[in-house]
LOTIMI-143298 format. One line per 8 residues: number of its first residue (from 0); their letters; for each residue x, y, z of C-alpha. Coordinates in steps of 0.1 Angstrom, whole numbers. Layout:
# residues N
NUM	A	X,Y,Z ~ ... .
This chain:
# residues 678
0	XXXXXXXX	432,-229,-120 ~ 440,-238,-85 ~ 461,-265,-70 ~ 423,-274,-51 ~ 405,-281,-81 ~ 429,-302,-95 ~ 430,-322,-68 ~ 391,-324,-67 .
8	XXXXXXXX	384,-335,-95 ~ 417,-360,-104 ~ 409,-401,-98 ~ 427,-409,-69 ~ 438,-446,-59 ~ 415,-457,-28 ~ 435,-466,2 ~ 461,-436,-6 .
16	XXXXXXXX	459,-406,12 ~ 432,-376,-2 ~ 460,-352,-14 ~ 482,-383,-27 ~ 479,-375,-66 ~ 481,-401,-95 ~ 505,-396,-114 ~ 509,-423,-139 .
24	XXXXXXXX	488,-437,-166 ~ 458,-461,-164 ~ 475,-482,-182 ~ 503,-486,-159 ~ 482,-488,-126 ~ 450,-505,-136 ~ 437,-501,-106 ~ 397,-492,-96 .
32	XXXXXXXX	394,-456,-95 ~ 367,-438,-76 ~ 336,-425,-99 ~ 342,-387,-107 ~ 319,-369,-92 ~ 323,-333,-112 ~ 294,-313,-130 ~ 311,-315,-159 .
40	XXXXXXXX	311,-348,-168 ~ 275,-348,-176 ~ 286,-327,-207 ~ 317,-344,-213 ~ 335,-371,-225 ~ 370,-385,-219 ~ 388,-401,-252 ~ 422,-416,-251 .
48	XXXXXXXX	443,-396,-283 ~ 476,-412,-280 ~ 497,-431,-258 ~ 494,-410,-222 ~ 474,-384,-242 ~ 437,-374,-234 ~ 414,-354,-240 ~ 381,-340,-227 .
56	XXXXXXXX	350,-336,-256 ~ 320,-316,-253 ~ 288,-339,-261 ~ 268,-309,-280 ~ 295,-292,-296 ~ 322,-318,-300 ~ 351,-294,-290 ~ 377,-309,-274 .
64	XXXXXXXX	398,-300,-248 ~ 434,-304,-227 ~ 429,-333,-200 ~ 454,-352,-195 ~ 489,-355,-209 ~ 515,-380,-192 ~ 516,-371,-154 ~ 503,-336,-166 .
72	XXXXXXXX	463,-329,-155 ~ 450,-299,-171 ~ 415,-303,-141 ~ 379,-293,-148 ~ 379,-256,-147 ~ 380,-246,-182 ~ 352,-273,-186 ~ 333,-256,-165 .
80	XXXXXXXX	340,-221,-181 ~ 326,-235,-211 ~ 297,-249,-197 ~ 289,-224,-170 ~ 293,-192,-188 ~ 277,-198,-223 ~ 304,-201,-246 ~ 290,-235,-259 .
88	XXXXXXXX	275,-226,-293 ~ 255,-255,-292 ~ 239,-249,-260 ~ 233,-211,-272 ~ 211,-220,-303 ~ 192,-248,-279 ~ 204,-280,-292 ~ 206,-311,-270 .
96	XXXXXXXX	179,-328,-254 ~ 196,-322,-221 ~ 194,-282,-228 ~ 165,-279,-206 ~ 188,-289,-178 ~ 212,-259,-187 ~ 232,-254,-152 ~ 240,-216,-141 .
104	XXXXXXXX	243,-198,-105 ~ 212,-183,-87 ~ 213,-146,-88 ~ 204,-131,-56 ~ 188,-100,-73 ~ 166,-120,-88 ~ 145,-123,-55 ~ 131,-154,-39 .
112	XXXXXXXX	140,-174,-11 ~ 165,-194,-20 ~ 204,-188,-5 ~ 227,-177,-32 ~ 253,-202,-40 ~ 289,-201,-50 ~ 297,-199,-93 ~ 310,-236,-95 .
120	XXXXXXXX	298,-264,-73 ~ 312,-283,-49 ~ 299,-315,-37 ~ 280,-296,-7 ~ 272,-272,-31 ~ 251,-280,-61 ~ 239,-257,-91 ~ 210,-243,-90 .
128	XXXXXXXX	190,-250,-132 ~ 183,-220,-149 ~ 146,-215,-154 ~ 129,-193,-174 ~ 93,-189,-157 ~ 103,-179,-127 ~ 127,-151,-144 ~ 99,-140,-158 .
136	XXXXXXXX	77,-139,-129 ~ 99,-118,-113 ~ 104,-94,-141 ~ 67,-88,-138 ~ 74,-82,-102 ~ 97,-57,-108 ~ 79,-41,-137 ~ 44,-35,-113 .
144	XXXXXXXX	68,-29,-81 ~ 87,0,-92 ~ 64,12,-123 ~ 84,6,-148 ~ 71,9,-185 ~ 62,-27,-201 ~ 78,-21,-229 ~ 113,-22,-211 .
152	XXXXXXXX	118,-55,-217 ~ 122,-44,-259 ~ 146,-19,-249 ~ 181,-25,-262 ~ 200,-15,-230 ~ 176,-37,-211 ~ 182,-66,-229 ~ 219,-64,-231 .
160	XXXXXXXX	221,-65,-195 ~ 197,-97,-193 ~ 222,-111,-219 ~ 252,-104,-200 ~ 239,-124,-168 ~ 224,-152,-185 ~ 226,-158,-222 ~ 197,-182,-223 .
168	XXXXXXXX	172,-158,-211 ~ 145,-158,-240 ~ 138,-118,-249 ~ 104,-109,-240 ~ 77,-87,-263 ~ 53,-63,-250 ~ 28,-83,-252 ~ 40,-117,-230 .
176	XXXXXXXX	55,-92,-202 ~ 18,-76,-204 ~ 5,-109,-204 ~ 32,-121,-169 ~ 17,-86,-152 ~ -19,-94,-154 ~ -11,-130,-146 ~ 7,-115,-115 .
184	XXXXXXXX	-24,-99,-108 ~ -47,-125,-110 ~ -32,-148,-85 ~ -25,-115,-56 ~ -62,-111,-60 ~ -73,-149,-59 ~ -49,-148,-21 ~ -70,-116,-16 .
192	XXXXXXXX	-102,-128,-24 ~ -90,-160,-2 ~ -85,-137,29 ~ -110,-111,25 ~ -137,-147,28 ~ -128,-146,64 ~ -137,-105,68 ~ -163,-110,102 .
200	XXXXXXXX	-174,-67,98 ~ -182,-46,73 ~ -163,-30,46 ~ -158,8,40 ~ -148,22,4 ~ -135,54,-7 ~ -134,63,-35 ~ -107,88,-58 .
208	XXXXXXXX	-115,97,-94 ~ -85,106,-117 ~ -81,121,-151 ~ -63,112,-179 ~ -46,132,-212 ~ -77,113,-230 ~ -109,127,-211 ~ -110,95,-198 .
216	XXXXXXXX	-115,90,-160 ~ -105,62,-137 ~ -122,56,-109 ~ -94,43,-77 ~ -117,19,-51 ~ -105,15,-19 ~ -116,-11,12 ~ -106,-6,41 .
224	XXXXXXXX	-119,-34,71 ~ -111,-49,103 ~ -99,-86,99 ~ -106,-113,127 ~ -72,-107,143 ~ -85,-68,147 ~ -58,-54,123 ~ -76,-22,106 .
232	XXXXXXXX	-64,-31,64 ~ -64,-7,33 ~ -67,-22,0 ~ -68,-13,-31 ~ -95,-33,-49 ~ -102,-21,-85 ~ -96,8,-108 ~ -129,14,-129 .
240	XXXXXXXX	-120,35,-162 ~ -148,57,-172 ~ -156,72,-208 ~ -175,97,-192 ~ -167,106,-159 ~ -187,140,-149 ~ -219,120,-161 ~ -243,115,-129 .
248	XXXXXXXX	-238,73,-136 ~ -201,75,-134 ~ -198,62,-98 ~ -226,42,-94 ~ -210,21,-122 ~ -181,22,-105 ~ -194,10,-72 ~ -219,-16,-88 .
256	XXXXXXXX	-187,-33,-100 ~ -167,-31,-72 ~ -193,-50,-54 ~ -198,-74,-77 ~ -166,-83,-85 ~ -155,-84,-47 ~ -189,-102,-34 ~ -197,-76,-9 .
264	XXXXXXXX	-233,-70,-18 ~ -250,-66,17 ~ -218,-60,34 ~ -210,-25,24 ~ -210,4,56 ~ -197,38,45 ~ -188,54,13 ~ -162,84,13 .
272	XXXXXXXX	-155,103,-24 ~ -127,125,-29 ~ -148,150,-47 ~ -180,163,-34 ~ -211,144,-55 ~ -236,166,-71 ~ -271,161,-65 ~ -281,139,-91 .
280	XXXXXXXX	-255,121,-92 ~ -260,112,-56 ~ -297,105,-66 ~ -284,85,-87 ~ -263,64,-62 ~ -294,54,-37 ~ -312,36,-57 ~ -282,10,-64 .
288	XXXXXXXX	-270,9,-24 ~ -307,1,-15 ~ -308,-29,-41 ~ -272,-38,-32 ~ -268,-32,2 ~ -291,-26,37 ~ -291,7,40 ~ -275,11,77 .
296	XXXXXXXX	-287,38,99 ~ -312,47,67 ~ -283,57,46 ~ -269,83,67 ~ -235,66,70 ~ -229,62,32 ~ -225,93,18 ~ -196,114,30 .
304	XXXXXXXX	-171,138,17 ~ -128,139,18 ~ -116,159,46 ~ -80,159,31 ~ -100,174,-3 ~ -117,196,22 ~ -85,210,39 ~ -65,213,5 .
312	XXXXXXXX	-94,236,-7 ~ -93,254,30 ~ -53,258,19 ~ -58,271,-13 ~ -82,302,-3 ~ -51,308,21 ~ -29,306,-7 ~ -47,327,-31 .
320	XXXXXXXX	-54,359,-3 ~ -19,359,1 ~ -3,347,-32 ~ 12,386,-35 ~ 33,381,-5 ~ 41,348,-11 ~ 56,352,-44 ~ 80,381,-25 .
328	XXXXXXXX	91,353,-4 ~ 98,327,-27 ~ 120,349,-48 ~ 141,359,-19 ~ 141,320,-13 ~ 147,316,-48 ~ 172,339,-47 ~ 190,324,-14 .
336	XXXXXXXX	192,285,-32 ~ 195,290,-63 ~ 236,304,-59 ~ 261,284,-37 ~ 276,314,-31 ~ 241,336,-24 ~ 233,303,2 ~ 267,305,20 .
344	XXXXXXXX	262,342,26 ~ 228,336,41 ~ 242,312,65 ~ 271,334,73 ~ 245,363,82 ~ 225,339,103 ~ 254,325,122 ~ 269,362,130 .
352	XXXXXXXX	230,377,140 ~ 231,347,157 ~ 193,338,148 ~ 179,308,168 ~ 159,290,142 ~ 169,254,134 ~ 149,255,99 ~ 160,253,64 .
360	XXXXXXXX	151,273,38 ~ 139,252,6 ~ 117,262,-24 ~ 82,252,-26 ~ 67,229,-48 ~ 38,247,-56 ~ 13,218,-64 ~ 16,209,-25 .
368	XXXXXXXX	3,234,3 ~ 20,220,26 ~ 58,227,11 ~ 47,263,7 ~ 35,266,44 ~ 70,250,54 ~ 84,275,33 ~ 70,306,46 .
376	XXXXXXXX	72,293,81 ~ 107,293,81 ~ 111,324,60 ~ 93,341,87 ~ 119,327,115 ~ 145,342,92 ~ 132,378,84 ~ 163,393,101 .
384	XXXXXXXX	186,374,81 ~ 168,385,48 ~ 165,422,63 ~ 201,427,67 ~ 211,401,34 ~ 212,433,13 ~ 236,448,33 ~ 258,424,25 .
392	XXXXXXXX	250,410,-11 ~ 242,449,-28 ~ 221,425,-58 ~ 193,416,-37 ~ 170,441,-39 ~ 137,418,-29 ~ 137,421,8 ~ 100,417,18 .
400	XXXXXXXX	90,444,40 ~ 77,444,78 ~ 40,442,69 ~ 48,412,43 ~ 59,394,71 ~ 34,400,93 ~ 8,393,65 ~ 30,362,63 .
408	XXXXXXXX	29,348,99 ~ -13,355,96 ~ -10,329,65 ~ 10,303,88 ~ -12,308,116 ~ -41,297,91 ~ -24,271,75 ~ -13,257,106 .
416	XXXXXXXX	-39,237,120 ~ -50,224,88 ~ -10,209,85 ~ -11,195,119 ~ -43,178,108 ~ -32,165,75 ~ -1,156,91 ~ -19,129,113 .
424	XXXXXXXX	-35,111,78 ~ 3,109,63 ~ 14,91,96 ~ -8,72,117 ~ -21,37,106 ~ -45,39,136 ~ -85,49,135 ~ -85,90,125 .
432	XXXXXXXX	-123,90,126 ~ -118,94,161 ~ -88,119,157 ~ -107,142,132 ~ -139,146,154 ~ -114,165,177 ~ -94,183,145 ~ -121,193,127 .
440	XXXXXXXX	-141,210,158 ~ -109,224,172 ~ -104,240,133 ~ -142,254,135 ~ -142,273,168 ~ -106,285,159 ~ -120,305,121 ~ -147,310,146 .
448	XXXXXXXX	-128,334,166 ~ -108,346,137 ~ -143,356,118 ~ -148,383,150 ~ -115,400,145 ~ -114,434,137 ~ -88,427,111 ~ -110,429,77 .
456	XXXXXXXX	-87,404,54 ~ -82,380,86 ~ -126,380,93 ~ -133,374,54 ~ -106,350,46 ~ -119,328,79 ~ -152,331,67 ~ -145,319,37 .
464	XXXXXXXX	-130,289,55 ~ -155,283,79 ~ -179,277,47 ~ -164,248,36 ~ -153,236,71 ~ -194,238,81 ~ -205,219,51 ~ -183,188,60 .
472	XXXXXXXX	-190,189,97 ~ -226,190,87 ~ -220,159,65 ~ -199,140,86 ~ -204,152,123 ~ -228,122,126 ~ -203,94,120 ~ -172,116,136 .
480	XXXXXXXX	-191,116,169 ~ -203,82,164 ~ -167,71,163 ~ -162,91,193 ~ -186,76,218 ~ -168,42,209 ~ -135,51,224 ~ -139,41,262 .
488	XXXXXXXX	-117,74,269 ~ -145,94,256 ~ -176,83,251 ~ -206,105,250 ~ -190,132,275 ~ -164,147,246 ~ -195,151,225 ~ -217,170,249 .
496	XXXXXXXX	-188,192,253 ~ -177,196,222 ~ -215,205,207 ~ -220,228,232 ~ -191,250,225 ~ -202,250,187 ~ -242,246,196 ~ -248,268,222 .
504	XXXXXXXX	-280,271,233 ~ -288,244,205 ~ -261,216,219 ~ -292,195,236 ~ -309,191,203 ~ -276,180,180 ~ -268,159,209 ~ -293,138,210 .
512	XXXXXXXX	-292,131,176 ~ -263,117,183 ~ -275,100,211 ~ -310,85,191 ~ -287,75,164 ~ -258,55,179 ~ -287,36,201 ~ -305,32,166 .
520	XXXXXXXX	-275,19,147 ~ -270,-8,176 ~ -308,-20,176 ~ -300,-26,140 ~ -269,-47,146 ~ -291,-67,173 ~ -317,-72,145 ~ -298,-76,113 .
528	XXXXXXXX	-267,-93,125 ~ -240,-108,95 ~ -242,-138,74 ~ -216,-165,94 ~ -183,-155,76 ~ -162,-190,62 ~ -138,-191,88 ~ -171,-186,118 .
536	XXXXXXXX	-189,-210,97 ~ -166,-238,95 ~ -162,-239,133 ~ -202,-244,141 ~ -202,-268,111 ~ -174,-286,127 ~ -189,-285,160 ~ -221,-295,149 .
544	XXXXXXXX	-206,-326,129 ~ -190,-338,161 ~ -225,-346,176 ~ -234,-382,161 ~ -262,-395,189 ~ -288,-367,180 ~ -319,-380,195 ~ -355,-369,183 .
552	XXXXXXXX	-358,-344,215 ~ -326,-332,203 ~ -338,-327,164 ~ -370,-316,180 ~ -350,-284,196 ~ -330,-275,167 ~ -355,-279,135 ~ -391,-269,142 .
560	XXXXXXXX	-405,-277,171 ~ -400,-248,190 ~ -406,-217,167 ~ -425,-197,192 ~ -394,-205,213 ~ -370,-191,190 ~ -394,-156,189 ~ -392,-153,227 .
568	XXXXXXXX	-355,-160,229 ~ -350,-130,199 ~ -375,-106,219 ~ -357,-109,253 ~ -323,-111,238 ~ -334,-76,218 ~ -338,-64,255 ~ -309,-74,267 .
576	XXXXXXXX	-284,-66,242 ~ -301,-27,241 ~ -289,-25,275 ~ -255,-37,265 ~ -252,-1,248 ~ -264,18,278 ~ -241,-2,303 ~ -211,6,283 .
584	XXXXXXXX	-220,44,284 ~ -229,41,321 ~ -199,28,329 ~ -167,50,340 ~ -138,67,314 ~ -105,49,310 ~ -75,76,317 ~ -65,95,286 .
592	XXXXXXXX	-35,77,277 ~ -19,91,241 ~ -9,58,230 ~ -44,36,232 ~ -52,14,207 ~ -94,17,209 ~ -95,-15,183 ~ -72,-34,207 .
600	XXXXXXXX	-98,-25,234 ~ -126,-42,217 ~ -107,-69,205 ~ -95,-77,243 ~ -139,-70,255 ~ -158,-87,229 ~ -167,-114,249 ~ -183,-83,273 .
608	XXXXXXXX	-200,-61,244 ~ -206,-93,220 ~ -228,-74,197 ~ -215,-36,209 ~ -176,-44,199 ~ -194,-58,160 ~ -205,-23,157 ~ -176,-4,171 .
616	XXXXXXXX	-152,-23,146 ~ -172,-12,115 ~ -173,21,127 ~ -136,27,137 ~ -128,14,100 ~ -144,40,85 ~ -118,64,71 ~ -121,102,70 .
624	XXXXXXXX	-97,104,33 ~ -99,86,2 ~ -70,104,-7 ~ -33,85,-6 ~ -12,87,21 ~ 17,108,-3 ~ -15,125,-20 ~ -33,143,14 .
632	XXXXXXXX	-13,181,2 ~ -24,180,-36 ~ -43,208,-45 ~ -48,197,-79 ~ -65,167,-90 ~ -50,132,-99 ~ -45,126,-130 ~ -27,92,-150 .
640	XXXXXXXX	3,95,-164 ~ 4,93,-207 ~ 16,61,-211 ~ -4,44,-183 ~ -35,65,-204 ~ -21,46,-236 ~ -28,10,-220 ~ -52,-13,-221 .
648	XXXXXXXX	-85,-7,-189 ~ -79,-42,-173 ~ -35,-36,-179 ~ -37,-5,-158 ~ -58,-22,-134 ~ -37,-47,-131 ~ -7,-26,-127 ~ -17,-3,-100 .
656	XXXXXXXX	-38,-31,-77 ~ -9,-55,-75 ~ 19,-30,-71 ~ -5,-26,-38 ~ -12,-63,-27 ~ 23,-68,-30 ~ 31,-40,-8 ~ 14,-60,22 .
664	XXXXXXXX	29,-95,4 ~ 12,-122,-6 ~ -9,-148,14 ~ -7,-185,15 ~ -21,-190,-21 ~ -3,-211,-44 ~ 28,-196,-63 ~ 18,-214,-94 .
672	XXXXXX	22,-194,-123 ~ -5,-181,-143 ~ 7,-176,-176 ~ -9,-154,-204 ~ -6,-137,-237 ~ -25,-109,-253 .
């Protein structure tokens, strides 16, 4: 107890000065005394026991304690200490009507907003009420944030460390922290739902089935659109489990849900799956796109396949012509890391050959590619080092010889470009559909070299390449080049050079293909433009509501009376807006600058290309993956986890789509909580 507390919370005599103490009895200086101000003495009383003798009772336990004796005061602290901390058994079983008000410190790592404040209160200071909602809101947090199992909160160590920092907190079951999670996820998506309203374009999805231990699959949906601020967004919006997921239906369900559930019927642009769909099943898919949705450009745009799957299968043919050579090198690696004294030797060998490479060796993790590229391109740097290791170290007899490492540097020269492309998915939050139209050609007429050389196992294992790199430019080149013409750096000119070094003497014909379609995809914007979104909506609404003196040549111009009018304005206004298209490709390249934000550009000319910059915003939101950012290596398929397998569809969905939203934070929805039991 300090000599400040005391003096806090003693009666003083008013007109004395503040750190004058009283030292006698009421009874021998009746004098007014100034109200006490303390916590405490909300839960205590003060009782005279004998002559200059009193003492301090709690009002739910009836303990007493030391207040007073004489000229003696014993102060508030240990009243607080019983208060503060718990030790009240009356308070612990929940008696008291005043228990609800139950007074303990705000924990910082609990989250929120709130400042923390100091373990007893001063007057500038005041406790913060315990409250039990909010801990459990932000246990639910914490549980979908960090994928932690739900049934934590049973777990003994778990709940002994909730006890320790607040002995009120109720335990939770399984089934209320469940019940907080999906509660959780119900209000992200209403804020979602809120701001998605306000969407002007289109909406792309891709789409990323997983597996499960239970030959169940679950089907991962992902938007990605441009909002009215022209920010390009990726959001998770459902996870569809399947029964049967290599049935042809499988996706169409999945998609016919989606859209539903998000209210994007009519709104849809481009599909991209993660796996290649079979024929039926993409028979399967039409039918439901041209119910739900306009088919834009006459479907074209709608189907397309994964070109991080597409590269990881590129990778694995690599890996599998060369596994031989790369086992060789991952012993010696293995040999190198897995000894302290092995690894100080190598680095001792390397500094006296003095060997220039500033790479580390590490071990692969052989469900990545791109770890076990990383791992023979440095191996490779460090060949003298492993050449001259057994001279040193007489154990290691694994040395890979001068042709391993040759066939070795031929693997990193194919597995290369394919990283430096992947590479740009795992870092850029900008447009890649532009990016990969350069990536992708720049991979084709490299294996298209590589299939001339002389060198039989480099010619069969680019061919084999090539074969899966010419079924997705086939697919996709469309929408790649589209994408391209709609960067102002580019435009139609990287196209025409780019098809003619794949095209030959055939570039005229695949170029105007492109040409015809990005001219037919615009006439379709000018002829089917968008529903008003909200937001737009509001404003004309508002706009029109501010006009009060409407006369009858004024209703006569904006109801009926003019129909033929309103034909003639859409026919020349069809006319004009073609030639917005044809002005814009007329009209001279910007400079090549690395750093150009191509949405930014549209955003900053819309009022130039009204209908032109609508089009260019769908299209530059269309995304090339529908893999993960941390998921672009794999090179073997997704699958859940056991115990996410062992919950409930709509828990998992729940789970994995708010751990999402709440990656970007929430909007301005209310925080009210949503409370809910299973």
């Amino acid at each position: 107890m300090t000599e400040m507390t005391e003096i806090a919370d003693m009666e003083t005599i008013p007109g004395e000065s503040n750190n004058q103490l009283a030292l006698t009895t009421p009874e021998a200086h009746p004098i007014k005394r100034r109200k006490k101000k303390s916590m405490v003495w909300e839960y205590f009383t003060i009782e005279n026991v004998s002559a200059g003798c009193r003492r301090a009772y709690c009002k739910r336990c009836k303990q007493s304690f030391a207040y007073s004796t004489g000229s003696k005061v014993a102060g508030t602290s240990h009243l607080k200490r019983h208060i503060a901390k718990g030790t009240c058994r009356a308070l612990l079983r929940g008696q008291g009507q005043d228990n609800n008000q139950f007074i303990t410190p705000y924990n910082p790592k609990m989250g929120g907003s709130e400042p923390p404040k100091r373990r007893y209160r001063s007057p500038s200071s005041p406790f913060i009420p315990f409250d039990q909602d909010r801990c459990r809101h932000e246990i639910a947090r914490m549980i979908i944030m960090h994928e932690y199992p739900l049934h934590i909160v049973e777990h003994p160590g778990f709940i002994a460390f909730v006890q320790s920092l607040q002995p009120q907190f109720d335990k939770m079951s399984f089934n209320t922290v469940q019940g907080d999670c999906v509660a959780t996820y119900l209000r992200e998506k209403q804020s979602l739902m809120k701001f998605i309203e306000g969407i002007p374009g289109r909406f792309c999805l891709t789409l990323d089935m997983w597996s499960s231990n239970q030959t169940l699959g679950y089907v991962f949906i992902t938007g990605h659109f441009v909002d009215s601020d022209w920010k390009l967004h990726r959001r998770v919006f459902n996870v569809v489990m399947e029964p049967y997921p290599d049935s042809h239906s499988a996706l169409s369900h999945a998609i016919a849900a989606c859209l539903s559930d998000w209210s994007l019927e009519g709104k849809l642009f481009s599909l991209t799956f993660n796996h290649p769909l079979s024929e039926a099943g993409l028979e399967n898919l039409r039918p439901l796109l041209c119910v739900k949705n306009p088919l834009i450009l006459n479907g074209q745009l709608l189907i397309r396949n994964c070109i991080a799957r597409t590269m990881s299968s590129m990778a694995k043919d690599v890996l599998g012509a060369g596994q031989e050579i790369i086992k060789k090198i991952r012993d010696s690696v293995k040999y190198v890391k897995m000894s302290e004294s092995h690894d100080d030797k190598f680095i001792q060998v390397k500094n006296q050959l003095q060997v220039p490479s500033e790479k580390s060796l590490f071990l692969d993790n052989q469900t990545r590619w791109n770890t076990t590229y990383q791992m023979l391109a440095a191996a490779s740097e460090l060949k003298g080092v492993f050449d001259c290791l057994d001279t040193y170290g007489p154990d290691y007899k694994l040395a890979p010889s001068m042709e391993d490492w040759k066939l070795a540097e031929t693997l990193c020269s194919f597995l290369k470009p394919l990283f430096d492309a992947a590479s740009i998915l795992t870092t850029t939050t900008l447009p890649t559909v532009i990016t990969f139209f350069y990536e992708v050609w720049k991979i084709h007429v490299d294996l298209g070299r590589s299939i001339t050389s002389e060198d039989p196992f480099i010619s069969n294992l680019a061919k084999s390449m090539q074969e899966k790199i010419d079924k997705y430019w086939k697919d996709c080149s469309l929408v790649l080049a589209m994408a391209v013409v709609m960067d102002p750096r580019f435009k139609m000119k990287l196209v025409e050079f780019s098809f003619t070094k794949i095209y030959s003497e055939d570039a005229p014909t695949y170029i105007k293909t492109v040409d015809d379609g990005i001219h037919e995809l615009f006439l379709e914007y000018v002829a089917l433009p968008l529903p008003l979104t909200p937001t737009y909506a509001e404003e004309v609404n508002g706009a029109n509501n501010g006009k009060t003196n409407e006369s009858h040549y004024g209703n006569l111009l904006s109801d009926h009376g003019l129909t033929d009018f309103d034909v003639y304005i859409m026919e020349t206004n069809s006319q004009q807006m073609k030639s917005e298209l044809d002005q814009y490709l007329e009209e001279s390249l910007l400079p090549r600058v690395q750093e150009f934000d191509v949405v930014g550009w549209w955003k900053l000319n819309k009022m130039k290309y009204p209908t032109l910059s609508k089009m260019a915003r769908d299209i530059l939101s269309i995304p090339v993956s529908a893999a993960a950012p941390e998921s672009i290596f794999d090179i073997t398929d997704k699958q859940l986890d056991e115990y996410r397998s062992s919950l409930r569809p709509e828990t998992v969905e729940a789970l994995i789509c708010a751990k999402d939203w709440l990656h970007f934070g929430s909007s301005d929805v209310s925080n009210a909580l949503v409370k809910m039991e299973f």
